[in-house]
MDTraj code that builds the backbone (N, CA, C; nanometers):
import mdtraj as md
import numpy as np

residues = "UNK UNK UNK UNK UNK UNK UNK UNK UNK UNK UNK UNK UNK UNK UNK UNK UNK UNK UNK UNK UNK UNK UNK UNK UNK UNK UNK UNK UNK UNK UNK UNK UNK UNK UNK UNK UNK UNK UNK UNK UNK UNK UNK UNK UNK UNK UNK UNK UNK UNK UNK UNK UNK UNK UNK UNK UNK UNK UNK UNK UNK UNK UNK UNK UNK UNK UNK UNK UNK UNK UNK UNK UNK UNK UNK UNK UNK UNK UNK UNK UNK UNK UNK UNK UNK UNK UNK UNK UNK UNK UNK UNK UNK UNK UNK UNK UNK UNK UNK UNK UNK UNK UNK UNK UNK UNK UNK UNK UNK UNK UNK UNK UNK UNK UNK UNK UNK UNK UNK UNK UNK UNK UNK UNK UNK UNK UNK UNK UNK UNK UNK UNK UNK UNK UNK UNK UNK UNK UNK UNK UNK UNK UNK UNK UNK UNK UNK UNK UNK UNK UNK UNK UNK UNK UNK UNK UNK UNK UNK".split()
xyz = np.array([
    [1.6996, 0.6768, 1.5674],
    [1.5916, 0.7684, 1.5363],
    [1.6012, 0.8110, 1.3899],
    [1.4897, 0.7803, 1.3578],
    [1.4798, 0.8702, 1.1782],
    [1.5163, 1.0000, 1.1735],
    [1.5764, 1.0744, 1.0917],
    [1.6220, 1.1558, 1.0772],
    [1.5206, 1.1865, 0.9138],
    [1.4008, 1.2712, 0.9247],
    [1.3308, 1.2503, 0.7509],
    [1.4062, 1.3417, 0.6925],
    [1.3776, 1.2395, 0.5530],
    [1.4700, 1.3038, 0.4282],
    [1.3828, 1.4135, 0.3816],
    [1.4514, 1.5174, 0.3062],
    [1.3382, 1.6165, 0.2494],
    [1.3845, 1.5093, 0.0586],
    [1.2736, 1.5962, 0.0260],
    [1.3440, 1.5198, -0.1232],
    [1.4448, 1.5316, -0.1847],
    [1.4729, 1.6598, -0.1714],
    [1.6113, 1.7248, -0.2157],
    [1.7319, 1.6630, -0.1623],
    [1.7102, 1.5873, -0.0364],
    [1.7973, 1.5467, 0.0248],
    [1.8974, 1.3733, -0.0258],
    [1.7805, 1.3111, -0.1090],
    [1.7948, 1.1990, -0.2237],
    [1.8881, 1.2011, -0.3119],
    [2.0046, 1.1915, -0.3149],
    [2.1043, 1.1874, -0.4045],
    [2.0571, 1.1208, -0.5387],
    [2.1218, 1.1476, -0.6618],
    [2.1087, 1.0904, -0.7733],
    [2.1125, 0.9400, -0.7630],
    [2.2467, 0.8898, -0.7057],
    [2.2904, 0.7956, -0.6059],
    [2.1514, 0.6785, -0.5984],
    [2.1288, 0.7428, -0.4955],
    [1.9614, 0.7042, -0.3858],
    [1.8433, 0.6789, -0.4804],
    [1.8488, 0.7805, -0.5654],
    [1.7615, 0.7603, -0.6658],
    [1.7681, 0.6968, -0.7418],
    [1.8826, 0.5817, -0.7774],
    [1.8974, 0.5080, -0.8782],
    [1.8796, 0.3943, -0.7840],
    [1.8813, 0.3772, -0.6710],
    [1.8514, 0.2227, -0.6229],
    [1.7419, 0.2479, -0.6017],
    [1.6715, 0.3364, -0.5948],
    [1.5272, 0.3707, -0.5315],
    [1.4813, 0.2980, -0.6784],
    [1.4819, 0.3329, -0.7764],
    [1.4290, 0.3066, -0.9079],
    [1.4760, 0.1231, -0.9830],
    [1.5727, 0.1163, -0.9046],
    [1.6107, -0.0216, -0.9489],
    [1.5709, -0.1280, -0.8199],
    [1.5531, -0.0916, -0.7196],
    [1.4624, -0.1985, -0.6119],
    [1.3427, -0.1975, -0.6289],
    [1.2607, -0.0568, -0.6943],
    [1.1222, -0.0756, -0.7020],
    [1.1078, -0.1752, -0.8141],
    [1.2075, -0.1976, -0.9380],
    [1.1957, -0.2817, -1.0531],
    [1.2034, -0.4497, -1.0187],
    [1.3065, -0.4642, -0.9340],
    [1.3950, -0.6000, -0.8702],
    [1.3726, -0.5728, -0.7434],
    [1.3278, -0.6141, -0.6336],
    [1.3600, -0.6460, -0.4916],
    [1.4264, -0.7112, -0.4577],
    [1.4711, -0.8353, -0.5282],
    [1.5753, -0.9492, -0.5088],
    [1.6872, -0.9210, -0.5459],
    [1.7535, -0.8009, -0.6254],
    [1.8825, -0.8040, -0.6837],
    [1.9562, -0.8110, -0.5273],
    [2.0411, -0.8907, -0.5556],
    [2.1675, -0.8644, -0.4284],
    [2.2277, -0.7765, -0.4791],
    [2.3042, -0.6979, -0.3134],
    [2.3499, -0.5958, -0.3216],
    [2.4903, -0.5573, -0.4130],
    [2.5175, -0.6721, -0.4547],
    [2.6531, -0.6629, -0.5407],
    [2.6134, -0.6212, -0.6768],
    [2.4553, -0.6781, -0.7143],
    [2.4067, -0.6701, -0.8540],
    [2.3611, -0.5548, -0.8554],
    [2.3096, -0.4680, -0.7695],
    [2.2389, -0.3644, -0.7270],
    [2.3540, -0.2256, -0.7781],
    [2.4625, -0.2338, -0.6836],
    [2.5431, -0.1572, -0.7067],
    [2.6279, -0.1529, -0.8078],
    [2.6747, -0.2687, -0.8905],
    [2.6933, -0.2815, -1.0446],
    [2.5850, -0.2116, -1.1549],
    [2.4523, -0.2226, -1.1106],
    [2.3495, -0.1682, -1.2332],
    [2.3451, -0.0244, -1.1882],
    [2.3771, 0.0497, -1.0821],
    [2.3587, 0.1816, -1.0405],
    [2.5291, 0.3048, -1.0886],
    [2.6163, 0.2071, -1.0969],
    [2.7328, 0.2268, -1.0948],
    [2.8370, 0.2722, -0.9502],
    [2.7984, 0.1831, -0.8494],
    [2.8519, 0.2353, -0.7274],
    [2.9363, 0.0748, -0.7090],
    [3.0329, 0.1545, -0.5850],
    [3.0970, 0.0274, -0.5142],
    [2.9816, -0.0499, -0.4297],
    [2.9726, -0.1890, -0.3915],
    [2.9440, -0.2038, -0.3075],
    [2.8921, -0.1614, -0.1528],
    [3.0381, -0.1268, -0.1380],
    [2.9792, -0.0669, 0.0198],
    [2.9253, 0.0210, -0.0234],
    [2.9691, 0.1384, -0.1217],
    [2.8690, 0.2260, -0.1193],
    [2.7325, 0.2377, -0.1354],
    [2.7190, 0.1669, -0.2380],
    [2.5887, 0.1357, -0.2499],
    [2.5056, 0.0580, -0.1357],
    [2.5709, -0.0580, -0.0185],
    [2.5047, -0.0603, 0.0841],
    [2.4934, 0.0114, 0.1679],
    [2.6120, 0.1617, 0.1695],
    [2.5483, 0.2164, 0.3118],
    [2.4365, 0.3343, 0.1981],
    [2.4466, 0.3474, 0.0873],
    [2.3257, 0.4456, 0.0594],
    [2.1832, 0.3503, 0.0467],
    [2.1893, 0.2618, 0.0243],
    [2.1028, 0.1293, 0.0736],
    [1.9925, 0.1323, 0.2054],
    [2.0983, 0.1202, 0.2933],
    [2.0958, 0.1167, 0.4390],
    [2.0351, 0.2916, 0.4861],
    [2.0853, 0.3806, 0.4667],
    [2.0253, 0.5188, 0.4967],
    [1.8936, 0.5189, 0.4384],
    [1.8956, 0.4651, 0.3029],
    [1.7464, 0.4485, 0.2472],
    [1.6317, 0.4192, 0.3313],
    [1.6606, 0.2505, 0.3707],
    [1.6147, 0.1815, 0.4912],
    [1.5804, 0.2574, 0.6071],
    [1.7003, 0.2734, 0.7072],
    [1.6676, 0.3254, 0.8534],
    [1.6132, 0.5122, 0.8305],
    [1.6197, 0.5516, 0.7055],
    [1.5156, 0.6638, 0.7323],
    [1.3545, 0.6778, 0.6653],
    [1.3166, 0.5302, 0.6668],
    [1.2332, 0.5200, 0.6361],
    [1.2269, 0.5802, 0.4487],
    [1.2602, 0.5814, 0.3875],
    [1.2085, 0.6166, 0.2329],
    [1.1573, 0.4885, 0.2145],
    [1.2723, 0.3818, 0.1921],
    [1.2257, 0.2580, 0.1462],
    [1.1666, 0.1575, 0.3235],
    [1.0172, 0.1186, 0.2932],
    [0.9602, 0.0666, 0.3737],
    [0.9809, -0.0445, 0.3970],
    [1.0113, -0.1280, 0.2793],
    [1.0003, -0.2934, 0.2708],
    [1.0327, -0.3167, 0.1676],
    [1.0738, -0.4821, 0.1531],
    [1.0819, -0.5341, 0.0572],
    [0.9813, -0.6265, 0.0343],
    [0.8837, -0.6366, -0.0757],
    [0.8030, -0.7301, -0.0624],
    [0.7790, -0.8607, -0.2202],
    [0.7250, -0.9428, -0.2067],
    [0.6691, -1.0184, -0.2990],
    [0.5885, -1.0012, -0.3929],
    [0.5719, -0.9345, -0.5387],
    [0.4883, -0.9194, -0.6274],
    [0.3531, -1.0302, -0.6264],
    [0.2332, -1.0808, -0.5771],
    [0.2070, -1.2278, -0.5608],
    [0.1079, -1.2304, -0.7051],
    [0.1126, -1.3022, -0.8025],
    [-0.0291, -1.3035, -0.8673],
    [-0.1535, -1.3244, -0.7960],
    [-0.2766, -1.2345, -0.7760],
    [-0.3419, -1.3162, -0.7114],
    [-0.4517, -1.3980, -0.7422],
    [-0.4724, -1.4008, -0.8721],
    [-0.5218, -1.5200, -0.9171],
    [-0.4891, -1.6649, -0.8945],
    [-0.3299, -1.6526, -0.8854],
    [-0.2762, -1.8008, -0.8804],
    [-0.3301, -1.7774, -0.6955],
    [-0.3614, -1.7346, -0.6069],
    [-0.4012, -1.7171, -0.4970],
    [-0.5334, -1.7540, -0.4706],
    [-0.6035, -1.7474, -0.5797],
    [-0.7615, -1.7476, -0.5809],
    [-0.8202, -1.6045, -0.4902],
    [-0.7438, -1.4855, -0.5474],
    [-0.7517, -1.3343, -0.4925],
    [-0.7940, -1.2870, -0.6165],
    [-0.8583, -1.3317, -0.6706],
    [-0.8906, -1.2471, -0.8231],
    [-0.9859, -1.1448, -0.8181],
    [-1.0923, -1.1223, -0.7295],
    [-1.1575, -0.9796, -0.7404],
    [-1.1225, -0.8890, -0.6519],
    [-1.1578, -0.7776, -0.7223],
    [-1.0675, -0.6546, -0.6164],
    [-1.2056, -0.5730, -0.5933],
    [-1.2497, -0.5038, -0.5228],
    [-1.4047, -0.4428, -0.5063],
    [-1.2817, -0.2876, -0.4154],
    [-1.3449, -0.1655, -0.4388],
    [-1.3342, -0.0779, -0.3807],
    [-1.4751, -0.0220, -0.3436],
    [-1.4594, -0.0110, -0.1996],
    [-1.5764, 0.0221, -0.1559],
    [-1.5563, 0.2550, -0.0746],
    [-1.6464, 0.2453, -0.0533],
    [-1.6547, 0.3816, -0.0535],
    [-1.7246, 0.3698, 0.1043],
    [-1.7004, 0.4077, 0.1707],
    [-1.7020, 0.4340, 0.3351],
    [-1.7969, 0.5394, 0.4539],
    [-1.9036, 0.5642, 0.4395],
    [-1.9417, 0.7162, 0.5308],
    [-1.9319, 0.6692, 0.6408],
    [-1.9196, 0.7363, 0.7143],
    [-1.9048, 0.7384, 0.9200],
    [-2.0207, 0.8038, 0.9335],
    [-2.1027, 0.7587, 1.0629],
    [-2.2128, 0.8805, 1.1050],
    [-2.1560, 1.0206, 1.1806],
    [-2.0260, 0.9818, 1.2117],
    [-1.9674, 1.1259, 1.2685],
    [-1.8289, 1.1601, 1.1741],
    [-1.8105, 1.2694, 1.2292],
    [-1.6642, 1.3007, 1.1480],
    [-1.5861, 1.3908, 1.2330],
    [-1.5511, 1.2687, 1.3693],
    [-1.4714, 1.3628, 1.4594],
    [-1.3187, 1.2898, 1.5095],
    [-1.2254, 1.2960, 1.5464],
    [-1.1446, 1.2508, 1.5328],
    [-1.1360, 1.0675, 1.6018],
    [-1.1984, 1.1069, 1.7088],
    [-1.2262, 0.9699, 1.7946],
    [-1.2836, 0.8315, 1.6824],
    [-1.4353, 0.8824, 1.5945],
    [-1.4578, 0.8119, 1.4979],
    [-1.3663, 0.7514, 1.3961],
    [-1.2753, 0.8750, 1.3650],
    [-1.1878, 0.8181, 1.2614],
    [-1.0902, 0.7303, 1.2949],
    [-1.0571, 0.8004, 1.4141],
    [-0.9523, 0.6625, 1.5026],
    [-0.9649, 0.5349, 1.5186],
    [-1.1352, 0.4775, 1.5210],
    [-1.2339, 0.3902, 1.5817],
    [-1.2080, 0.3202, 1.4517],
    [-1.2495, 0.3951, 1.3202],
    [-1.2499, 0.3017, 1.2683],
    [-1.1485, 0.2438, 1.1305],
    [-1.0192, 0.3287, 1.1728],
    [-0.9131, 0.2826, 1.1071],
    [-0.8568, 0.2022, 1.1819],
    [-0.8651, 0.2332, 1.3068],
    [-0.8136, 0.0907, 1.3659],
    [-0.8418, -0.0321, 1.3427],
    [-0.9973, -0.0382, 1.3420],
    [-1.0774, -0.1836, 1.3003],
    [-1.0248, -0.2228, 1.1591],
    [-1.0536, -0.1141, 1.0673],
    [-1.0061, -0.1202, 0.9009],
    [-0.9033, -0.2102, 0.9189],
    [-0.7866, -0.1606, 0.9773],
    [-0.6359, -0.2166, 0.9783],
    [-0.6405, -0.3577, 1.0125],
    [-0.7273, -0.4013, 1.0717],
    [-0.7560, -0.5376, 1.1086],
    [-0.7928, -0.6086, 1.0834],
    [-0.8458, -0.6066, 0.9320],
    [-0.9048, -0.6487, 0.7952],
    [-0.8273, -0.6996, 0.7249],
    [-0.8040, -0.8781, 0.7057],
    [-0.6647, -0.8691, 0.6474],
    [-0.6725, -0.9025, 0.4698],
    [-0.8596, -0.8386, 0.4797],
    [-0.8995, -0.8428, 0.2968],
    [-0.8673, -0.6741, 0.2761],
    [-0.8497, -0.5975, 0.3387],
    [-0.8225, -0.4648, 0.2903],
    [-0.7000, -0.4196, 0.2955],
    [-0.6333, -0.4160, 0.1334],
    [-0.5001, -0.3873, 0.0927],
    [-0.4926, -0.2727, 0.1047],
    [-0.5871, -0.1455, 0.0957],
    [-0.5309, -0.0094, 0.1215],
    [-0.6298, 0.0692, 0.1583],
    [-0.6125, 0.1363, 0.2712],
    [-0.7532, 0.2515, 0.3107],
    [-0.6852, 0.3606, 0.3251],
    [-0.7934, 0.5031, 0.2800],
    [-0.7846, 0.6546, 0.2293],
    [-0.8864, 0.7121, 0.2977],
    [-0.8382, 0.7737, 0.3679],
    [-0.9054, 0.9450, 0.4269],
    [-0.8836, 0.9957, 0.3211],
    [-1.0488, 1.0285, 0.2643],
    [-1.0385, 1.1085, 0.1841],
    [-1.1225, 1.1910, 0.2060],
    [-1.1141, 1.3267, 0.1299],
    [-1.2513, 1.4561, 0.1177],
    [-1.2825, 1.4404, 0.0050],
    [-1.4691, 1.4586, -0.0011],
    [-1.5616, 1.4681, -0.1166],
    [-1.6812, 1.3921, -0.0147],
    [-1.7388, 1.2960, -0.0632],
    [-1.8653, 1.2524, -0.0554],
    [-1.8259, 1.1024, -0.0149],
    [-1.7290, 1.0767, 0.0440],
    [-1.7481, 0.9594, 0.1532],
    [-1.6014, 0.9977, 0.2240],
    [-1.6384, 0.9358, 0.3489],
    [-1.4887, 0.9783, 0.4303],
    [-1.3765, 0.8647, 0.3563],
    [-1.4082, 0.7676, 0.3373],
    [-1.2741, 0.6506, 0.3339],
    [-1.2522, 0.5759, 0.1780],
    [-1.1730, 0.5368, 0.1009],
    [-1.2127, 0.4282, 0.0374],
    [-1.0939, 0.3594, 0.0965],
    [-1.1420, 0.2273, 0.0447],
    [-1.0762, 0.1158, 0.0522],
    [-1.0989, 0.0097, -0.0644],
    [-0.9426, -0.0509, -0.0692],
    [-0.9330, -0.1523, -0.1800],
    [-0.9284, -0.2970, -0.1187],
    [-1.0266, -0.3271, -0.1764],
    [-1.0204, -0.4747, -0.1171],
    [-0.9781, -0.6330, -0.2225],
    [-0.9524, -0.7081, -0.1188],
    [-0.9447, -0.7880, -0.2272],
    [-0.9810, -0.9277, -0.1517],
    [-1.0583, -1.0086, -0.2890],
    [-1.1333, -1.1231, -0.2134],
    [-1.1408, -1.2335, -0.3228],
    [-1.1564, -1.3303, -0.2968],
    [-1.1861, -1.4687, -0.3887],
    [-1.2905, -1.4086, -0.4971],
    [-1.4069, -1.4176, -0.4366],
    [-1.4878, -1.4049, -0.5467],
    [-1.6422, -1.3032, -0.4848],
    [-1.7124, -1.2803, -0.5691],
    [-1.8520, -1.2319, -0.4860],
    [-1.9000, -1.2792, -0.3938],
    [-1.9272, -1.3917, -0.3740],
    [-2.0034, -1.4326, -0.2916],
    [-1.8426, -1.3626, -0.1460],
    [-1.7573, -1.4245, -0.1524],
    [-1.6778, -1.3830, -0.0537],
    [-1.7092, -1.2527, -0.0206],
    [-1.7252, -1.1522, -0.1138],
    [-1.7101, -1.0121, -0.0692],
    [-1.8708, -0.9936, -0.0160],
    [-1.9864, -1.0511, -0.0581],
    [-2.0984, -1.0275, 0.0487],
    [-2.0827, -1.1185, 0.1627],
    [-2.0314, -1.2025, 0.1368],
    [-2.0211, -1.2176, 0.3322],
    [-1.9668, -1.1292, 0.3859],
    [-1.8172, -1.0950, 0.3463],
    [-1.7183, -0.9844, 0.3984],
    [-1.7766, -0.8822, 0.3936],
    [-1.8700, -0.8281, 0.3544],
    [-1.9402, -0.7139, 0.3430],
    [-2.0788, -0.7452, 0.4673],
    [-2.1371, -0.8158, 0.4829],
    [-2.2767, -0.8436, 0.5302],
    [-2.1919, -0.8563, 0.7423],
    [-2.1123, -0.9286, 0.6970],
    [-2.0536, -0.9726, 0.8244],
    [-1.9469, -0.8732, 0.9070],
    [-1.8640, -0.8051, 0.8252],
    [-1.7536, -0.7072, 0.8841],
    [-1.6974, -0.5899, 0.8491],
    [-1.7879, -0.5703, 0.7305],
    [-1.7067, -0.4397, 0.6832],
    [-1.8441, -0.3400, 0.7190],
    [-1.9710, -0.3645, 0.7601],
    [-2.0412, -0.2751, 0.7750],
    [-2.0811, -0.2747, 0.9109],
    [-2.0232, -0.3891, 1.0013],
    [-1.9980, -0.3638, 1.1283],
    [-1.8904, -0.3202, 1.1919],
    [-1.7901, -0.2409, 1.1164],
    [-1.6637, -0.1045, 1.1323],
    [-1.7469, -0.0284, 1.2166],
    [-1.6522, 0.0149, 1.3320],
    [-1.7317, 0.1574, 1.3644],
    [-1.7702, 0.2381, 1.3258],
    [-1.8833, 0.3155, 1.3124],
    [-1.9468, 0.4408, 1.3040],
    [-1.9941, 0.4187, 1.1849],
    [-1.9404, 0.3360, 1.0397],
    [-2.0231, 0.3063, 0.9443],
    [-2.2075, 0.3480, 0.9007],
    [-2.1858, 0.4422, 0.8672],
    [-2.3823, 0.4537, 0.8058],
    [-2.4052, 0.4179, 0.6464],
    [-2.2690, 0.3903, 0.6231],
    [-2.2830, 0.3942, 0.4885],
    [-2.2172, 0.3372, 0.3748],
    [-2.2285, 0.2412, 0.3245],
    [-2.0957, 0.1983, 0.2102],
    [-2.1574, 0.1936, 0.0714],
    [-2.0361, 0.2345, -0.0293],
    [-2.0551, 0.2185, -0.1405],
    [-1.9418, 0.1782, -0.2738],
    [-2.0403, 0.0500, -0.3301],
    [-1.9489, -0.1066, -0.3553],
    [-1.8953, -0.0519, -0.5273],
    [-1.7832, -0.0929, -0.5152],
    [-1.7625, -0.0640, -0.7011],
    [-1.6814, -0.1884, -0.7774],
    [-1.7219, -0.2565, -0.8085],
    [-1.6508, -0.3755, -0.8269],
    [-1.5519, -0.3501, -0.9473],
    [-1.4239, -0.3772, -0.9348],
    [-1.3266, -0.3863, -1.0774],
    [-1.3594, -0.4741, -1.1671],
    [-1.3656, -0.3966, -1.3088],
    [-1.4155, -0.5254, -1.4248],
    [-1.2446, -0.5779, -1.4627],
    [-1.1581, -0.4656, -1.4658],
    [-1.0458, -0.4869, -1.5617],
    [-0.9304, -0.3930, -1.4730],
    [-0.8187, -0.4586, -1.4259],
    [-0.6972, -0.4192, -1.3267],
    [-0.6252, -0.3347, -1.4844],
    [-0.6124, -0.2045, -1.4643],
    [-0.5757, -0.2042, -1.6270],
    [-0.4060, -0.1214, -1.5441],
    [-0.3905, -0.0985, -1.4304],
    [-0.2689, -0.0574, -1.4019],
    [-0.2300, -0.0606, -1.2322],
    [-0.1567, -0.1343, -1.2022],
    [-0.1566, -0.2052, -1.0882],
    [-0.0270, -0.1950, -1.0413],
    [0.1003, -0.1534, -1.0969],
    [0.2246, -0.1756, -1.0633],
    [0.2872, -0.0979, -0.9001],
    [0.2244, 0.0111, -0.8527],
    [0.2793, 0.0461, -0.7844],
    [0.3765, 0.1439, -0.7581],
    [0.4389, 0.1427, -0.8744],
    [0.5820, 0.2182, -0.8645],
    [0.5838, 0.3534, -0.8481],
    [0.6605, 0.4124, -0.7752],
    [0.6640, 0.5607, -0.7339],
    [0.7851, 0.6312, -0.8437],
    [0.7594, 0.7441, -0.9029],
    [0.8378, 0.8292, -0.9765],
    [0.9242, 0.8518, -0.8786],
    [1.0187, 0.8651, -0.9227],
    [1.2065, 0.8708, -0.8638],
    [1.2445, 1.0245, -0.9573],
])
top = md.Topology()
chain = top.add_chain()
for i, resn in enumerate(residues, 1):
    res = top.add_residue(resn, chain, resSeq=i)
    for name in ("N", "CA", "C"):
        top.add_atom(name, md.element.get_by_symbol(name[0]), res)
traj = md.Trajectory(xyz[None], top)
C-alpha cells in the first residue's frame, strides 16, 4: 500500500534522483547513484521508495514525433451539455480511450476539458475530429486550436 509522501517528506537525497531521472531515464542505477553522491544500495532503496509511493510514475521514452509522422499537435477545448458528475465520468472514460489524446484537463472557465492531441497531419485530425472526438459523451461543443510552433515541450517538474 502507498503510503503518500507530503513534500517535505522528499529528502535532498530523493530530490537529486528525482532531478537526474527526469534528465536520463536510462542511467543505471550504479551511474545514478555516483552522479547524486550516494552508495548504490542507497540510492536503490531511495529509488525504490520513490517508485512504490508513487512520486515517480514511470519510466518512459522521449519519442520524436516527427520521426513518427506525429508532427501536429491540435488542443482542442471541450463543453459537455451537462456538468454533473455522471457526465464527467462518461466522458473521461471515453477520452482515456483515445489513443490520439496525450493529455486531458478538467478545467474551470469557459469549457469543461482541454485536451492535447496529437495526430499525423490535418486531414487526420478532421477525421479524428468528425468521427470520435465529437461523438464523446455529452459533447455540445468543441473548440480546435492548432499549434504553429512546440516552443516548450520538455515536461520536467521543479524538484
Amino acid at each position: 500500500m502507498k503510503e503518500f509522501l507530503k513534500p517535505q517528506e522528499i529528502n535532498a537525497a530523493e530530490r537529486k534522483i528525482l532531478k537526474a531521472l527526469q534528465a536520463d531515464g536510462r542511467m543505471s542505477n550504479a551511474n545514478l547513484a555516483k552522479k547524486v553522491g550516494l552508495s548504490t544500495t542507497a540510492c536503490w532503496n531511495y529509488t525504490k521508495r520513490l517508485f512504490d509511493n508513487g512520486v515517480i510514475k514511470g519510466v518512459h521514452a522521449l519519442i520524436d514525433p516527427a520521426m513518427v509522422h506525429q508532427g501536429t499537435i491540435v488542443l482542442i477545448g471541450v463543453v459537455l451539455d451537462r456538468s454533473t458528475p455522471e457526465s464527467f465520468a462518461m466522458f473521461e472514460a471515453a477520452a482515456r480511450g483515445l489513443q490520439e489524446v496525450l493529455e486531458c484537463w478538467l478545467v474551470a472557465g469557459d469549457v469543461d476539458y482541454f485536451m492535447k492531441i496529437r495526430v499525423r497531419d490535418l486531414p487526420s485530425f478532421n477525421n479524428l475530429h468528425n468521427t470520435r472526438i465529437i461523438a464523446l459523451p455529452g459533447v455540445r461543443q468543441v473548440r480546435t486550436f492548432f499549434v504553429l510552433n512546440e516552443v516548450k515541450s520538455d515536461g520536467m517538474v521543479l524538484i
